[in-house]
N, C-alpha and C positions, 0 to 999 in steps of 0.2 A: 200211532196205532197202539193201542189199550193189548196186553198178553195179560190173560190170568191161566193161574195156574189150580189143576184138579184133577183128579181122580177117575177116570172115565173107565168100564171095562177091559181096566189091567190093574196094576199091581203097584205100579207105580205113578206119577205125577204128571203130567204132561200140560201145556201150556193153551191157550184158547185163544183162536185167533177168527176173530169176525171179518168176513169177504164184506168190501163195502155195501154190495147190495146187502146183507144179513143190516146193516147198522141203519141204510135205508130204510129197510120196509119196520125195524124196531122202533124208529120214532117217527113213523106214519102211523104203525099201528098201536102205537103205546105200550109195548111190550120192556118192561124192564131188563136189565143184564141181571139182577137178582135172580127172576125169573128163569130164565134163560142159565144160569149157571145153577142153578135148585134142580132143573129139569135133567141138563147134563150129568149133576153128581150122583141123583136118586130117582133114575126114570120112573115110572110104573110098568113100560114097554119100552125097547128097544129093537127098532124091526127095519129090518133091507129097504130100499128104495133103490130109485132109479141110477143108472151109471155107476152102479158101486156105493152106493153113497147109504146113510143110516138116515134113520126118524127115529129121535128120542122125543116121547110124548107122555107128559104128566096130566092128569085134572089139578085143577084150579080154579073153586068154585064151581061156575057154572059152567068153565071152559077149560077144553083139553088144548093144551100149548105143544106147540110138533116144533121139535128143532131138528131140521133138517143140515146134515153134517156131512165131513170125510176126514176119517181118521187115518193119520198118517203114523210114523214110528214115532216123533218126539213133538205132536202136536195135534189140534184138532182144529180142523177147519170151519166153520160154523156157515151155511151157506144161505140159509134162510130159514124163517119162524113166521109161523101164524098160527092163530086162535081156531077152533072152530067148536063142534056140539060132539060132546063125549062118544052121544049112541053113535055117529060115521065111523067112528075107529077102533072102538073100545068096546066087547061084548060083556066083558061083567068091570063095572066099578068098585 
């Protein structure tokens, strides 16, 4: 298992850990960990979702990347990511 370490809405460092479906649907969907750790350090948005859980979601190009997460005290859980069109989720660019 791959831990990076970053910056997420706090203060201090905390560690990134990808659920294997997250690693799954990353090289189905061709999503880079670059990607994915860009999105996490400097969202555009960061907004609630289901069971407790966050969507951090950047544009990128032509596409808005959603990493769906759960943050815990000394880590972040990364649960899944996917692509989709900025206008579903994003009212100004």
């Amino acid at each position: 298992m791959t831990i990076y370490a970053i910056a997420l809405l706090s203060k201090y460092m905390k560690s990134i850990v990808f659920h294997p479906h997250a690693k799954e649907k990353m090289n189905k969907r061709g999503i880079s960990k670059n990607a994915i750790l860009e999105t996490l350090k400097s969202p555009k948005e960061v907004v609630n979702g289901g069971y407790g859980r966050k969507i951090a979601q950047k544009v990128f190009g032509r596409y808005l990347i959603r990493v769906i997460f759960e943050e815990y005290e000394d880590y972040i859980l990364v649960i899944t990511i996917y692509l989709t069109k900025p206008k579903r989720y994003v009212k100004r660019i």
